[in-house]
N, C-alpha and C positions, 0 to 999 in steps of 0.2 A: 379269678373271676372278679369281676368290677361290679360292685352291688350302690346304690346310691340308697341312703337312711331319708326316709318320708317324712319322719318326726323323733323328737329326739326318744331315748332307748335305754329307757333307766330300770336296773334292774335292784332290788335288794338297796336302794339307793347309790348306785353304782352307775355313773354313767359309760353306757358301750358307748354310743355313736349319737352324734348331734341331727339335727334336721340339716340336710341339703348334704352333707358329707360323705366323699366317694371313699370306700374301703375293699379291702379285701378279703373275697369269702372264697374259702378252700372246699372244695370237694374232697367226701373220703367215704369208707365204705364201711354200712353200717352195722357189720356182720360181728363184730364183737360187741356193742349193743346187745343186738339178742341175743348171744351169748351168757354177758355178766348182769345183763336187767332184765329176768324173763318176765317181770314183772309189769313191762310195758309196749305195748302192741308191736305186733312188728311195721316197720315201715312200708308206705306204701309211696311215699316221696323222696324226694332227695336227700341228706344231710348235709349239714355244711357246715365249716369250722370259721368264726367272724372274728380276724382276725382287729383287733385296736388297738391304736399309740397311748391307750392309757393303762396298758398291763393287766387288760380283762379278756381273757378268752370268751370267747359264748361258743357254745354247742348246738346250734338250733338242728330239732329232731324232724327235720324236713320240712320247713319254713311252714306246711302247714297242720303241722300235728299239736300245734298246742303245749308245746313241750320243748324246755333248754335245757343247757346244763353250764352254771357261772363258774369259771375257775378262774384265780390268779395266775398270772405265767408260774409262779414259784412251785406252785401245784395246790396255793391254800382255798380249799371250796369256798366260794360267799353265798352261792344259793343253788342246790344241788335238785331237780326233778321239778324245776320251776313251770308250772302249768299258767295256761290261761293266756298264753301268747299267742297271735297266729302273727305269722315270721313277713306273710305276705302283706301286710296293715303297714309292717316295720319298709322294708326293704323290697328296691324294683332291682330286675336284672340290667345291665349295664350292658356288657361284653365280658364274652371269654376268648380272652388274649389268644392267639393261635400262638405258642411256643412250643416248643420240644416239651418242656417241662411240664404242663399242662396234658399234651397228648399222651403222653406216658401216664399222667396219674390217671385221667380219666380209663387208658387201655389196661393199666391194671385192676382195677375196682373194676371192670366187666368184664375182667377174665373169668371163665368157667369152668368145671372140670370136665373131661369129657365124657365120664362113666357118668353121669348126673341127668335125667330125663328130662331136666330144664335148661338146658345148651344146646348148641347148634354150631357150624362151625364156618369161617369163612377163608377161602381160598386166596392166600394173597401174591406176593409173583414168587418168592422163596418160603415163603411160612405159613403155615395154617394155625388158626387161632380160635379158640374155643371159645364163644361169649356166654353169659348168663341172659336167659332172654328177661326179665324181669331188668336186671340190672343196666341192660341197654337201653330197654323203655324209659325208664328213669332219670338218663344222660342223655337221649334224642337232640332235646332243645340247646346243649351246651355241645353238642358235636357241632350241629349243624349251624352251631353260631359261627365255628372254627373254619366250618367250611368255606361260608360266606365268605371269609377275611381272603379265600384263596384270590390268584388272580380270574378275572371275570370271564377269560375263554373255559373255564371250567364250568361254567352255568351254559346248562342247556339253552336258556331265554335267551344268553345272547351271543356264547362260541361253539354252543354244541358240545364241545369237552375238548381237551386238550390232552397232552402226556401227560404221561406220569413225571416224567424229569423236570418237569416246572414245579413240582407240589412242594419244593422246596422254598418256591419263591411266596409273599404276602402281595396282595392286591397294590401295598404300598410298597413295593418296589424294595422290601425289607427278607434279606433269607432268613428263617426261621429257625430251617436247620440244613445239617449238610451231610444228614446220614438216611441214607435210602431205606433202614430199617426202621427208621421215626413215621417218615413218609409212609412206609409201605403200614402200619400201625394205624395211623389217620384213616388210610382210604379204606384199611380194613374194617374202621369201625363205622365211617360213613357206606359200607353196604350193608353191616349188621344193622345198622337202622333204618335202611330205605332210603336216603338219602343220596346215595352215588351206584355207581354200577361201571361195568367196563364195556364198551363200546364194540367190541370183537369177541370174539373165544380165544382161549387161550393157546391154542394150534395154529391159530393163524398171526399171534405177536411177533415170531421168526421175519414176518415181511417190514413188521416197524421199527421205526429208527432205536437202535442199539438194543432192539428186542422187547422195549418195553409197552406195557400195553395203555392204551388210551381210554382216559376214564370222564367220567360226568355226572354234574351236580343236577339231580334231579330238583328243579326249583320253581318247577309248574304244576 
């Protein structure tokens, strides 16, 4: 994901990121956190991992909790449960790249278990998939950034929806991926978040082209 730095981002006198400087911030999930630091709230926002070309990790503990954590790439701490931050002063959202690679880590961090009373499941054309509803709430705004990137007969506003067999393609004319299990991942998570849905029931996909069903970006 593409974060652009507000002002510059000096930590323990360390610089992360300059003012105006686009980087890269990773999403990941924060469940070993409150595991090894029961010692600090549980998250009620996102985490992200900031990544920089000067060999400073930062850990911000969901851009608005106040709270980082500096490492050197080598693993030497320089300031470790760094408070007094809020992440949102630092850094605006950019884009989240629609790649394979990206829908994968987001689909794994809101996977759920299904014995768990805070999951829910969603039916996709070969797999059903158990989400954590907290942990989807969380992601909403980085799914449905991915969405957008689709091509634009998939937006209600202006195609109504389209197949499924396009979801491989990028608005920019760019395939993304070319495995219908990636695809079928995406749209699953744009319905755990409200975001998409399917156009038919799934009894009557038999009548569309090579079976599959025809979905839409809920964008109004």
């Amino acid at each position: 994901m593409k974060v652009k730095c507000k002002k510059n981002f000096v930590i323990s006198d360390r610089l992360v990121c300059s003012k105006g400087e686009m980087i890269d911030v990773e999403p990941f999930d924060a469940t070993w956190f409150e595991e090894s630091r029961p010692w600090i709230p549980s998250p009620n926002d996102n985490p992200y991992v900031i990544h920089s070309d000067r060999r400073v990790q930062a850990i911000g503990y969901g851009f608005k909790r106040g709270w980082c954590e500096i490492k050197m790439y080598d693993g030497k701490d320089v300031a470790n449960h760094y408070r007094g931050i809020d992440f949102n002063d630092y850094f605006e959202l950019i884009e989240m790249p629609l790649t394979a690679e990206n829908v994968e880590k987001i689909h794994n961090i809101c996977i759920g278990r299904a014995e768990n009373t805070n999951t829910f499941f969603v039916e996709g054309i070969k797999n059903t998939y158990w989400y954590d509803k907290k942990k989807i709430e969380k992601r909403t705004e980085e799914i449905e950034n991915m969405l957008m990137q689709l091509p634009k007969n998939f937006r209600k506003s202006v195609g109504g929806g389209w197949s499924f067999l396009q979801m491989c393609m990028r608005d920019d004319d760019v395939q993304w991926t070319g495995l219908h299990v990636t695809m079928e991942k995406l749209m699953c998570l744009g319905i755990a978040c409200g975001k998409m849905e399917y156009l038919m029931p799934k009894e009557l996909w038999c009548a569309l082209p090579a079976g599959m069903p025809y979905v839409v970006i809920k964008d109004e």
